[in-house]
TIRO-158936 format. One record per residue: y, z, x of N, C-alpha, C in turn; residue number from 1; chain. Coordinates in steps of 0.02 Angstrom, whole numbers, plus 32768, in hexadecimal, padded with zeros to 4 digits. Atoms other than C-alpha are relative to their C-alpha. Layout:
BEGIN
<<Y Z X> <Y Z X> <Y Z X> NUM A>
...
END
This chain:
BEGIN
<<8002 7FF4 8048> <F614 2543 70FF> <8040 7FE3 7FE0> 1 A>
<<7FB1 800A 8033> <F6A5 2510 7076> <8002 8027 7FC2> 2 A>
<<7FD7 7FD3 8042> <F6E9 2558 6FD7> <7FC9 7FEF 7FC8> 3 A>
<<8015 8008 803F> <F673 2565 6F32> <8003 804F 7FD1> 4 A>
<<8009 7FE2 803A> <F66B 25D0 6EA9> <7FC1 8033 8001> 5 A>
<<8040 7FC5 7FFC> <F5E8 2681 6EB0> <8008 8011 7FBE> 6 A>
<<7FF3 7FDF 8021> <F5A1 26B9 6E0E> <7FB5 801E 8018> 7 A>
<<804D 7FCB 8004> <F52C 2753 6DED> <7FEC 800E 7FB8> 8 A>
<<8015 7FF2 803E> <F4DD 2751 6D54> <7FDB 8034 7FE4> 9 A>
<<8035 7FE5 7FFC> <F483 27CD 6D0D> <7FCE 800F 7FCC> 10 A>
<<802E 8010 802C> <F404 2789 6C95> <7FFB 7FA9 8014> 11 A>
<<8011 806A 8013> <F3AC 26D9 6C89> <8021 7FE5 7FE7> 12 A>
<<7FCA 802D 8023> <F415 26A6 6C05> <8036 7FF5 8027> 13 A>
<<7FAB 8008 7FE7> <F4BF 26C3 6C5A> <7FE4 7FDD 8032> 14 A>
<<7FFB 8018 7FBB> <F46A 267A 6D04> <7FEC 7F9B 7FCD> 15 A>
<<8007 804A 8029> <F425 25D1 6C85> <803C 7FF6 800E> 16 A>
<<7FC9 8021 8023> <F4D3 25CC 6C49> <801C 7FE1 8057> 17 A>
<<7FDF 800E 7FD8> <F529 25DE 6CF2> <7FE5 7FBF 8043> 18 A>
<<801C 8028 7FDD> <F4B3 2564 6D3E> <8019 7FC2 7FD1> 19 A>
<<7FFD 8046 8046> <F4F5 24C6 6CAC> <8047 7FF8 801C> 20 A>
<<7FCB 8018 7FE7> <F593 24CA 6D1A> <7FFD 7FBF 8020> 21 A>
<<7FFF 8036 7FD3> <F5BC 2424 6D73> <7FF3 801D 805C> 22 A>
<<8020 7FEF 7FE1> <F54B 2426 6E17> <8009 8044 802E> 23 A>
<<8026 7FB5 8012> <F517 24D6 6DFE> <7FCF 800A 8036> 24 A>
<<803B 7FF7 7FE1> <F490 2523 6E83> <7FF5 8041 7FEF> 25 A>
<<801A 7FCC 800A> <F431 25A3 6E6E> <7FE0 802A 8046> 26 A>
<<8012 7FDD 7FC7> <F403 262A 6EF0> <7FD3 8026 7FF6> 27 A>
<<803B 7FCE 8004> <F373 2690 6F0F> <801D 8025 8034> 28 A>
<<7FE2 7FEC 7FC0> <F36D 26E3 6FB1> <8026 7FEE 802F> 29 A>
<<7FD2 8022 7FD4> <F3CF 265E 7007> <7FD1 7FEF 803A> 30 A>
<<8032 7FF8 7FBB> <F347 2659 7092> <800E 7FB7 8008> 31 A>
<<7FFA 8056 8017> <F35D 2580 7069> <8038 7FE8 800D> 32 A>
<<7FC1 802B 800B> <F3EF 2559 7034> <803C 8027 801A> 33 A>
<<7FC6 7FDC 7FEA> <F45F 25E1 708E> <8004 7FBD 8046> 34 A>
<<8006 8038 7FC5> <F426 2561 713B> <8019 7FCA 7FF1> 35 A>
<<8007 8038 8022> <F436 24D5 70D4> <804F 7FFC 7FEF> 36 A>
<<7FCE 8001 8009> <F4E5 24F3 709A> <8038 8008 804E> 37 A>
<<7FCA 7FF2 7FC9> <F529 252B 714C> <7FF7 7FA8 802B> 38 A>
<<7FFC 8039 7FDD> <F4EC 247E 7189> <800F 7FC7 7FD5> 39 A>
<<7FF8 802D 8031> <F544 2419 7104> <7FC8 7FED 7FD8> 40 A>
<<803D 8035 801C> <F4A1 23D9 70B7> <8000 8011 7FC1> 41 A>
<<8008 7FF9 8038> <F4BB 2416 700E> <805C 8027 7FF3> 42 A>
<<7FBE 7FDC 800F> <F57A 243A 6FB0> <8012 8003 7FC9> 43 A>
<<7FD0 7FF1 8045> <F573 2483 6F1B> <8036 802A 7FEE> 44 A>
<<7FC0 7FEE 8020> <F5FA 24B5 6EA7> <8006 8056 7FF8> 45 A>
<<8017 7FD3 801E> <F5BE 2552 6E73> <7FBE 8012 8012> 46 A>
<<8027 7FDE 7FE5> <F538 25C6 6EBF> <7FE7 8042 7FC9> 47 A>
<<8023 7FC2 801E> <F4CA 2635 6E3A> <7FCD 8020 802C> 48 A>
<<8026 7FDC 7FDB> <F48E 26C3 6E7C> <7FBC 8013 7FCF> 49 A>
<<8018 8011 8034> <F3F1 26ED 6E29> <7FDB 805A 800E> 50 A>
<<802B 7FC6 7FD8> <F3CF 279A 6E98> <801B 8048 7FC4> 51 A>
<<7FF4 7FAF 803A> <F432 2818 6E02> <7FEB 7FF4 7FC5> 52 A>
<<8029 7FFF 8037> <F3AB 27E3 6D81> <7FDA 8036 7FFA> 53 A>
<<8039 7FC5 8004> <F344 287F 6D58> <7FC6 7FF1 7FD7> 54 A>
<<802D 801F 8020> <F2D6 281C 6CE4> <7FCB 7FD4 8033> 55 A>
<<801B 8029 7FD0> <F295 27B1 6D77> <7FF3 8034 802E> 56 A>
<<7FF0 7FCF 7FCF> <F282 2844 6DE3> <7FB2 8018 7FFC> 57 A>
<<8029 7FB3 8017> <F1D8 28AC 6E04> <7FAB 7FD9 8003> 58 A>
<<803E 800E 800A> <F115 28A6 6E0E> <7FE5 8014 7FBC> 59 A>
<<801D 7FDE 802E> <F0B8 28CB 6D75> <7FB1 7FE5 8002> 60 A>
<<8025 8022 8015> <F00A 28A7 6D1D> <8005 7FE7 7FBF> 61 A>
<<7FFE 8025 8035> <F004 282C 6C89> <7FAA 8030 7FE1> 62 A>
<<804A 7FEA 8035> <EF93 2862 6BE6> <7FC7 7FE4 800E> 63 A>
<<8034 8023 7FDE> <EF13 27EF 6C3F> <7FF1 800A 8031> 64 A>
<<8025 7FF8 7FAB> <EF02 2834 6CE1> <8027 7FE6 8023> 65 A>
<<7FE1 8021 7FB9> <EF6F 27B8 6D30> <8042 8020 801E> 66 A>
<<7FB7 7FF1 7FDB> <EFF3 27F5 6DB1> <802D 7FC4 7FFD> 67 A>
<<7FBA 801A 7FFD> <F096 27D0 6D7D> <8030 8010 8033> 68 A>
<<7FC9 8000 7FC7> <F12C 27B8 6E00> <8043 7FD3 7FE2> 69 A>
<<7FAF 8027 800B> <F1E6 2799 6DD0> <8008 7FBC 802C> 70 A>
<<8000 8036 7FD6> <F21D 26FD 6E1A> <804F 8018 8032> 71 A>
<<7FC4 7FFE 7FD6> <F2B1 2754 6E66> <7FE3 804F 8040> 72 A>
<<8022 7FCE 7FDE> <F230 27DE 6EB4> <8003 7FE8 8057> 73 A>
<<8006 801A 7FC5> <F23C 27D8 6F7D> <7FC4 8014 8020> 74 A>
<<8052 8010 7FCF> <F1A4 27AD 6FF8> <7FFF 8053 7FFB> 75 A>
<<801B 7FBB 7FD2> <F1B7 287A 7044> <7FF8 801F 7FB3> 76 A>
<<800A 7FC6 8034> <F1B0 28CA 6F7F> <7FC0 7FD6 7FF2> 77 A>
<<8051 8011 8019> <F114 2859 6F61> <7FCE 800B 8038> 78 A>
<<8037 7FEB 7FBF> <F0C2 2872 7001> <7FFA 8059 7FE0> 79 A>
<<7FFF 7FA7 7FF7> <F0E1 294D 6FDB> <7FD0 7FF1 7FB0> 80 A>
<<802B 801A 805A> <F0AF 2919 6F0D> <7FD2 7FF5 7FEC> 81 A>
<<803B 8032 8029> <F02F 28B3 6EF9> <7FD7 801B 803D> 82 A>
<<803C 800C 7FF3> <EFC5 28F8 6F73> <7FC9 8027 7FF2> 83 A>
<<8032 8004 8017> <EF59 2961 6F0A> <7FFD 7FC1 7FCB> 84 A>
<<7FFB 8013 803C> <EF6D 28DE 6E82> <7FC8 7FC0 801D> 85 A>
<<801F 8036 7FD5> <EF38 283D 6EFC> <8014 8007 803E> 86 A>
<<7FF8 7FFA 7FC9> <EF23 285C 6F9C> <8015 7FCD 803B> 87 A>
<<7FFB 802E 7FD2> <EF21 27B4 6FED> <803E 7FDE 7FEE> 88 A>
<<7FD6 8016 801F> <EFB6 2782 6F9B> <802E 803B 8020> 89 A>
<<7FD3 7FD8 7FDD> <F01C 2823 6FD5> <7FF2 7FE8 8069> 90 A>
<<8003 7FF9 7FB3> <EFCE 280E 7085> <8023 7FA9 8021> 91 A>
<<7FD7 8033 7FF9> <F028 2758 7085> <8036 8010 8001> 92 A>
<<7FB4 7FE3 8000> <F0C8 2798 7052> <7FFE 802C 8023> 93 A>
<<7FCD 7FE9 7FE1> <F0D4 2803 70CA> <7FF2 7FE3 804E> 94 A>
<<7FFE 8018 7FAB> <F0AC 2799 716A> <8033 7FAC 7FE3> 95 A>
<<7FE7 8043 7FF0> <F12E 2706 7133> <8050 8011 801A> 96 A>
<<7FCA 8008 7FCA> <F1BB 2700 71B5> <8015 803F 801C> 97 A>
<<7FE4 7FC5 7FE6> <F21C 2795 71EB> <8016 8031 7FC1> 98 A>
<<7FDB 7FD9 8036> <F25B 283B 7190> <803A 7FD5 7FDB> 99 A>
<<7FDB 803C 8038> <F2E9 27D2 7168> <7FF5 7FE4 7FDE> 100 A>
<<8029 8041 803D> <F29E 2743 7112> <7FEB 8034 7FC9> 101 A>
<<802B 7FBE 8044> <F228 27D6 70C2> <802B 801F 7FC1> 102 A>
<<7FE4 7FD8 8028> <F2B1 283C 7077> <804E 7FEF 7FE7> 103 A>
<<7FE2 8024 8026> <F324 27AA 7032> <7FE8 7FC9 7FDA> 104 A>
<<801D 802C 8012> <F2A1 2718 7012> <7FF3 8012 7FC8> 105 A>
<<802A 7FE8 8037> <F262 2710 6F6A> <7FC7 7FCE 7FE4> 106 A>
<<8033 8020 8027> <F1CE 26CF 6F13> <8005 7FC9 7FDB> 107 A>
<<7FF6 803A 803A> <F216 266A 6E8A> <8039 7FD6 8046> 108 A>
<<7FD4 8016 7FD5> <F296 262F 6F16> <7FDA 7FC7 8037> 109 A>
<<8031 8027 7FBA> <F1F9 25D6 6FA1> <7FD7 7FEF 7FC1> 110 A>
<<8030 8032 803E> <F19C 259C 6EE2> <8024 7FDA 7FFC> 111 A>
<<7FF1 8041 8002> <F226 253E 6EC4> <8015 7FC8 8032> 112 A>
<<8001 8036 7FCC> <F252 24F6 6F71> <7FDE 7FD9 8018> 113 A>
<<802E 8012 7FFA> <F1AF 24D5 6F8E> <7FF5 7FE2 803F> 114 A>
<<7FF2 8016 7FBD> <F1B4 24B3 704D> <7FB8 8001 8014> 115 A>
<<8037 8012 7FEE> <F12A 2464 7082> <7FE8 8021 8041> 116 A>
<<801C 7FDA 7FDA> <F100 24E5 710B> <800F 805A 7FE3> 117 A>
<<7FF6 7FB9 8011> <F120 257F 7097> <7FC8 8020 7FF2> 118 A>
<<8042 7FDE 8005> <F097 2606 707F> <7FF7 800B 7F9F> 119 A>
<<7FF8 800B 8041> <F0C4 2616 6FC0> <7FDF 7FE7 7FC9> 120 A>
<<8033 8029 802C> <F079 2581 6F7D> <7FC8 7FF9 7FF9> 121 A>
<<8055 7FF5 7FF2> <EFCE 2598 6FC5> <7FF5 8032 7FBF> 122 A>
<<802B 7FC4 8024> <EFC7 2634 6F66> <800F 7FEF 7FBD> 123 A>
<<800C 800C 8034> <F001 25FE 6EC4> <7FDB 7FCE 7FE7> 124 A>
<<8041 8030 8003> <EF8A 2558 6EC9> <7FC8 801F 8001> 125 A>
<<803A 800B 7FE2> <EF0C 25A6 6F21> <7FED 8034 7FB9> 126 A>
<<8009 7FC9 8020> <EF15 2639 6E86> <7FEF 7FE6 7FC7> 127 A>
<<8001 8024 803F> <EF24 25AE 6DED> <802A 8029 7FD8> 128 A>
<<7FAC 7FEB 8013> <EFD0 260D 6DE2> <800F 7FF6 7FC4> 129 A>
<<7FE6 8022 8037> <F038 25F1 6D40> <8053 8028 8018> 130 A>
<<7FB7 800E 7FDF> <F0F1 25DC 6D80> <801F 7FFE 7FAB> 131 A>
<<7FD6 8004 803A> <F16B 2616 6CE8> <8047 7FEB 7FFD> 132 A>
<<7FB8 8015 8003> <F20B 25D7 6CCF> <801B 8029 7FC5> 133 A>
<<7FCE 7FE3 8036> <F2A9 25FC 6C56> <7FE1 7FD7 7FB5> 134 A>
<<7FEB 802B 8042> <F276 256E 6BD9> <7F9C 8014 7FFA> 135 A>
<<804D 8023 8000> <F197 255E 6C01> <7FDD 8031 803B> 136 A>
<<8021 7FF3 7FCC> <F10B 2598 6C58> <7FBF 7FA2 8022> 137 A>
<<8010 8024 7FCE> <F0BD 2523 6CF1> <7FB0 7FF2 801D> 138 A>
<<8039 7FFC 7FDA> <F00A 250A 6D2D> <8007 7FEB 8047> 139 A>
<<7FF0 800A 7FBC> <F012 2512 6DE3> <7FE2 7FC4 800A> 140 A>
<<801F 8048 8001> <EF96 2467 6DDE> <8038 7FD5 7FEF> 141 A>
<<7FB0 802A 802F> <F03E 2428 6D70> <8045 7FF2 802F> 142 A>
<<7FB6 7FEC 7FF0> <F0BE 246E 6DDD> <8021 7FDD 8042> 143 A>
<<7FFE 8012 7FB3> <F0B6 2431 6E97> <8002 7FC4 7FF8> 144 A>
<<7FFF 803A 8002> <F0E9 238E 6E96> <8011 7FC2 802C> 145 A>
<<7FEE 802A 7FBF> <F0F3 2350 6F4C> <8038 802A 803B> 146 A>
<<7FCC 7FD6 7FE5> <F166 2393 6FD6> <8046 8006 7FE6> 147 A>
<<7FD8 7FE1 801A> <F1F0 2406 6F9B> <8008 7FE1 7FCB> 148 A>
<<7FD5 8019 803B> <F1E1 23B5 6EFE> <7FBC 8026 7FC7> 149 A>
<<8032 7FD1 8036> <F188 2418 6E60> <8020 7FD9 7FBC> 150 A>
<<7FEE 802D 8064> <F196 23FA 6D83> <8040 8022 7FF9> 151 A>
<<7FC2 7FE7 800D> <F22A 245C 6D8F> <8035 7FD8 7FEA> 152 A>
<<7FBD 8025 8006> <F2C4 240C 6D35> <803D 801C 8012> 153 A>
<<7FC5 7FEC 7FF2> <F366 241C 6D46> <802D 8034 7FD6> 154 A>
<<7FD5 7FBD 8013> <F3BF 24CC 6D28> <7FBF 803A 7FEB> 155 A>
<<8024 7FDE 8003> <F319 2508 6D1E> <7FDD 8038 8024> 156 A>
<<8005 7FC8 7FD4> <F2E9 25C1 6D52> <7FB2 8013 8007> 157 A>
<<8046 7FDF 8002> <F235 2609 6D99> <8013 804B 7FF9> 158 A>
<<7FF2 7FBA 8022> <F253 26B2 6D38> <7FB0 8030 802D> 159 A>
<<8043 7FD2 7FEF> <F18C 26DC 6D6E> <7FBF 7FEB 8004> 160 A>
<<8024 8028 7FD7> <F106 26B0 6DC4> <7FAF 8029 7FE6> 161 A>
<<8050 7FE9 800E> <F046 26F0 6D72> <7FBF 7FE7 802E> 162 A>
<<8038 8009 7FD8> <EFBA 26FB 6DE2> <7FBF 8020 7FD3> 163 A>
<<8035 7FF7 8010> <EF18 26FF 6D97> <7FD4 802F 8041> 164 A>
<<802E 7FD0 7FB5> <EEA4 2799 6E1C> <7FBB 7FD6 7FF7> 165 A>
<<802F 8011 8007> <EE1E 2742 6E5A> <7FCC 8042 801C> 166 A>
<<8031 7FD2 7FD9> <ED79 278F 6E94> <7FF6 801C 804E> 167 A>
<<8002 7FFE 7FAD> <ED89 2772 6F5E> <8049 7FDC 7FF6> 168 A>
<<7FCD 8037 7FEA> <EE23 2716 6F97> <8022 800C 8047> 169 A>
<<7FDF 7FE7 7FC6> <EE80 2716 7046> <802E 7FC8 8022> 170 A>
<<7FDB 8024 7FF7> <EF04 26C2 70A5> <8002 7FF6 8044> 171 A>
<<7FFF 801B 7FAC> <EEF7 266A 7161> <802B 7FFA 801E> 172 A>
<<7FC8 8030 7FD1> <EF94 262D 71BA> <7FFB 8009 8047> 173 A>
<<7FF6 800D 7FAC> <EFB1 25E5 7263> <8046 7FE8 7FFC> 174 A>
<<7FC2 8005 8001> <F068 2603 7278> <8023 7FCF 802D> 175 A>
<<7FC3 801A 7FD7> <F0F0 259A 72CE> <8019 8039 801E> 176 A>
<<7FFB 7FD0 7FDF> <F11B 2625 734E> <804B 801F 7FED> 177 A>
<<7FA1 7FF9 7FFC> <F1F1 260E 733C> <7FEE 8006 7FBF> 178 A>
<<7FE7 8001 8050> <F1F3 25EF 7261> <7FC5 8032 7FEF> 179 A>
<<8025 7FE3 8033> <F163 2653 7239> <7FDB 7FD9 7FC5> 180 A>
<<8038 801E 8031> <F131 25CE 71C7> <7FC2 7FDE 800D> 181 A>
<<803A 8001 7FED> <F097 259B 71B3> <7FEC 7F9C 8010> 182 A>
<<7FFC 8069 7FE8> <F067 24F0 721E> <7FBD 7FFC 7FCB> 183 A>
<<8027 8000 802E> <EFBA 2501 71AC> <7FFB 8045 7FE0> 184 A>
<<801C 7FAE 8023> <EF93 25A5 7135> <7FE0 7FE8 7FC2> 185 A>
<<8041 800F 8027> <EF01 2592 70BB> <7FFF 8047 7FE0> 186 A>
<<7FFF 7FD0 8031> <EEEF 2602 7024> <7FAF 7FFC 7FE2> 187 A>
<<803D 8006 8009> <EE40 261E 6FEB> <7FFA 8036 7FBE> 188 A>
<<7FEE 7FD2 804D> <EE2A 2662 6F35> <7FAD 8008 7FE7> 189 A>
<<8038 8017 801A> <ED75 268F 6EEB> <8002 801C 7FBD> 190 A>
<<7FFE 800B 804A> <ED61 2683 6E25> <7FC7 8004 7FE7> 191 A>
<<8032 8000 8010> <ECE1 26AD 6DBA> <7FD6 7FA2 7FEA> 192 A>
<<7FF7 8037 8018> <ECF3 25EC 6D8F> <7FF2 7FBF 802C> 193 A>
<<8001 804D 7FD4> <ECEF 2596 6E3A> <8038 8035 8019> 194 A>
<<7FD9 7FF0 7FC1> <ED62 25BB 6EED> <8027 7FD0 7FF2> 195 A>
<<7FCF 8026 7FF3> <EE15 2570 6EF7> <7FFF 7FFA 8052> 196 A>
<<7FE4 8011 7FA4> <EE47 253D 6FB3> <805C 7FD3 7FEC> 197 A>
<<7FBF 802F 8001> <EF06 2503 6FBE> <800F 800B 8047> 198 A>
<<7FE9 800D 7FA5> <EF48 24D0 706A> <804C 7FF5 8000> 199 A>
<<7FB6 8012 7FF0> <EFFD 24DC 7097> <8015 800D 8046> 200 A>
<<7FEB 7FF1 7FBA> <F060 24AF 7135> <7FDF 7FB7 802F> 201 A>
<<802D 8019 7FD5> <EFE7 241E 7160> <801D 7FAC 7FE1> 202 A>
<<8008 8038 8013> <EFF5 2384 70F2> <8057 7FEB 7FE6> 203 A>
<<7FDE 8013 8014> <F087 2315 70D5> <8013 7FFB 7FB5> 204 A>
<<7FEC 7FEE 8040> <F08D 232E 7033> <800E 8039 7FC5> 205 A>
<<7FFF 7FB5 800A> <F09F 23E7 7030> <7FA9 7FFF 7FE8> 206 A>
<<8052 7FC3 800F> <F019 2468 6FD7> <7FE0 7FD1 7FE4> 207 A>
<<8036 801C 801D> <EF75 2413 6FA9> <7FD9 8034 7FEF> 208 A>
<<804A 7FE2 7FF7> <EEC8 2453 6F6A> <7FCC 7FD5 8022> 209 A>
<<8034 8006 7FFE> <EE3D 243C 6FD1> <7FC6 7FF0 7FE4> 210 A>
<<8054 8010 802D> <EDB8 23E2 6F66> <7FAD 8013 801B> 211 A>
<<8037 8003 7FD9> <ED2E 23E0 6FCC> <7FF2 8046 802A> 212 A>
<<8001 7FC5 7FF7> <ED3E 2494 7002> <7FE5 8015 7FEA> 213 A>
<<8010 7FCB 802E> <ED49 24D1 6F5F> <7FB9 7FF9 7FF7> 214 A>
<<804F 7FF8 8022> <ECA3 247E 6F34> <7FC2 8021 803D> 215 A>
<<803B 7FD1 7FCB> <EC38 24B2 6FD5> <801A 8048 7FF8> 216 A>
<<7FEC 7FC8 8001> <EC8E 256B 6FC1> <7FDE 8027 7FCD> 217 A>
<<800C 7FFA 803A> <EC79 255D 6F0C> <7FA7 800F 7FFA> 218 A>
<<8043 7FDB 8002> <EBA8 256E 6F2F> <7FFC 8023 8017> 219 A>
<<8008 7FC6 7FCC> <EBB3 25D3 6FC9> <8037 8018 8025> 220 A>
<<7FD3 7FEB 7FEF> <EC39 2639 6FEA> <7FF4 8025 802B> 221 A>
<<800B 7FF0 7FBC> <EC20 264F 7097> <801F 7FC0 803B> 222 A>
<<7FEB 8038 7FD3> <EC72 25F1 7132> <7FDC 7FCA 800F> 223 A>
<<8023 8021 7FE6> <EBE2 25B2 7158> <7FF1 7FBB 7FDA> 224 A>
<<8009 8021 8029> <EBEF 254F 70B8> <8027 7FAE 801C> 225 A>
<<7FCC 8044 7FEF> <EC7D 24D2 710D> <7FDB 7FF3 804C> 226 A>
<<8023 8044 7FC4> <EC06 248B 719D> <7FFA 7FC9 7FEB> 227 A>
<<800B 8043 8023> <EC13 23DE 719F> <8038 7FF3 7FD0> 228 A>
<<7FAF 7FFE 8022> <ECC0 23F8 712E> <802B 7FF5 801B> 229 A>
<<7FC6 8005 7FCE> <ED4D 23A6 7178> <8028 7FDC 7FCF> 230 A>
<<7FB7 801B 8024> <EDFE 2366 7139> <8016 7FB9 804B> 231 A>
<<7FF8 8035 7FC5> <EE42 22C4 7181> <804A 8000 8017> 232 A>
<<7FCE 8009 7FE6> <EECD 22A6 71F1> <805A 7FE8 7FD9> 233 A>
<<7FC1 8015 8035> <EF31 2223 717E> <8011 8028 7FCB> 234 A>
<<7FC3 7FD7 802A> <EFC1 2269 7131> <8013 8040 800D> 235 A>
<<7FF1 7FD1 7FCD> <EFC6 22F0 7198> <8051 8011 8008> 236 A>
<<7FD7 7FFC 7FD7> <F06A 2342 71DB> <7FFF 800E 8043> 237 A>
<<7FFC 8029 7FA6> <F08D 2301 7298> <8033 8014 8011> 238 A>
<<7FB5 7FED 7FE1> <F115 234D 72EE> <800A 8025 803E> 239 A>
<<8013 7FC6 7FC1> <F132 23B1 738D> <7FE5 802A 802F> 240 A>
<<8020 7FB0 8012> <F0E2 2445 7351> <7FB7 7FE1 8009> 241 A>
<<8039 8022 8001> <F038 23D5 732E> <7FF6 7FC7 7FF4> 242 A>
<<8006 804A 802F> <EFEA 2336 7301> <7FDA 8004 7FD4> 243 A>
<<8026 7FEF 8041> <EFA8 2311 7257> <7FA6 7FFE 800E> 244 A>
<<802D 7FEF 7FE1> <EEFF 2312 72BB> <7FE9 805A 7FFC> 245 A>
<<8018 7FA7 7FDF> <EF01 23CA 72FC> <8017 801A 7FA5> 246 A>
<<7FFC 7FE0 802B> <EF5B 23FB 725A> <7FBA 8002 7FCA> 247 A>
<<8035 8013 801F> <EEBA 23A6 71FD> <7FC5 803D 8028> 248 A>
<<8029 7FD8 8001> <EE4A 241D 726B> <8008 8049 7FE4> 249 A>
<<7FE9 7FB1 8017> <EEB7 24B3 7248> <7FFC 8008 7FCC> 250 A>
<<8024 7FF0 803A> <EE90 24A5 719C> <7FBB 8016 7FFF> 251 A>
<<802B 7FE0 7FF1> <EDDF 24C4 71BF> <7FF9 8038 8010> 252 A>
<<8017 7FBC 7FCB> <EDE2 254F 7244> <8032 8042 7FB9> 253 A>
<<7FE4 7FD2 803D> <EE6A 25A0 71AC> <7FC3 8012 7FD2> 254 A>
<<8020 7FE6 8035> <EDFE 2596 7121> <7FC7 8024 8007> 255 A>
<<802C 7FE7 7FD7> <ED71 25D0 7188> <7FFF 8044 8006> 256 A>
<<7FD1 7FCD 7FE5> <EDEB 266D 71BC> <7FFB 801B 7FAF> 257 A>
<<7FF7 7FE7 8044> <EE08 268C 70F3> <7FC1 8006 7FDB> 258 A>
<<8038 7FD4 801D> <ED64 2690 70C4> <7FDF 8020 8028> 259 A>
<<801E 7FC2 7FC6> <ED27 26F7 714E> <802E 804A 7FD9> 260 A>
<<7FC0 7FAD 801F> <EDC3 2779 7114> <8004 801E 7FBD> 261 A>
<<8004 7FEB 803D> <ED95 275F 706E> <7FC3 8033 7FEB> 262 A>
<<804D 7FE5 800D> <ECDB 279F 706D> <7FD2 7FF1 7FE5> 263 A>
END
């Protein structure tokens, strides 16, 4: 580690302001960038914390039904929170990594890193999410904009994260045994409107939707609907752990898994 600058803000505004410093970072749970900083790979000046916001804090429901979540809320209070509110959404948060991770990670903290094997993004894609910031609100279709990269600008905060409740929804993963993250995890959402599918963990280009899911799902929301449904290899992530092959089936046998769990 080396020498920077800790503040704790405790409002949006003061964390805006204290983020307009010369290269300024912002902290969530640190789950990221605490690793990230001990291995040189990132040296900023100044470290906002973003964890003594009480405005960002907390489950609620929106005048619409939709479950709201602070963006500074951690995985283990939304897993306990949200799960009368959305169940498949609490039962994600609370299988991503260890108590640790659980009860420092935060929500708005893995939206904006956007790590292309995080469980996170599935669910706000797979939900048709609306990701709020300090300045705007986000359409999760808007927001994801390739690996670890989203519409987010610069000094900009995810204050809160709106999930629209669908009718069925459920969440698959086939873990990496050591990180806990997910080598594929598939989110499965059903809508009076049509089924989302988002896949994270699998494709080089982080979280996708499943097109071709949604629409066989979208008539028959039953597993049986994805026979003959397959995802292709290219662009795949290949590494170690799998090849963009197997990861391409493990999308299947997932989404398969999520609508079986969904009902």
């Amino acid at each position: 580690m080396y020498s920077f600058d800790f503040e704790r803000p405790s409002s949006v505004a003061d964390a805006v302001a204290a983020l307009g410093a010369d290269e300024a970072q912002a902290l969530g749970g640190g789950q990221t960038l605490i690793p990230t900083l001990k291995q040189r790979l990132a040296s900023p000046s100044v470290l906002v914390s973003l964890s003594g916001i009480a405005e960002m804090q907390g489950v609620c429901t929106g005048d619409d039904g939709a479950v709201c979540i602070g963006g500074g809320t951690t995985h283990a209070t939304v897993a306990r929170e949200a799960a009368s509110l959305y169940p498949a959404l609490a039962d994600l948060a609370g299988n991503i990594g260890d108590p640790a991770v659980r009860n420092r990670g935060t929500i708005g903290g893995s939206v904006a890193n956007n790590d292309p094997a995080a469980c996170y993004p599935s669910a706000v894609l797979g939900s048709g999410a609306t990701v709020v910031t300090n300045t705007r609100e986000i359409a999760a279709d808007d927001y994801f904009q390739g690996m670890f990269t989203t519409a987010l600008e610069e000094g900009e905060i995810v204050t809160e994260v709106r999930f629209p409740v669908p009718e069925k929804a459920a969440y698959a993963k086939f873990e990496q045994p050591a990180s806990r993250f997910a080598m594929v995890g598939v989110f499965v959402a059903k809508y009076a409107d049509g089924v989302r599918v988002a896949v994270t963990g699998a494709s080089e280009e982080g979280v996708y939707r499943w097109s071709e899911a949604e629409a066989a799902l979208s008539s028959n929301f039953s597993a049986d609907a994805l026979n003959g449904v397959s995802v292709s290899g290219d662009g795949m992530i290949s590494d170690l752990h799998g090849s963009g092959d197997y990861r391409a089936h493990l999308v299947g046998v997932m989404t398969r898994r999520a609508v079986a769990a969904a009902g």
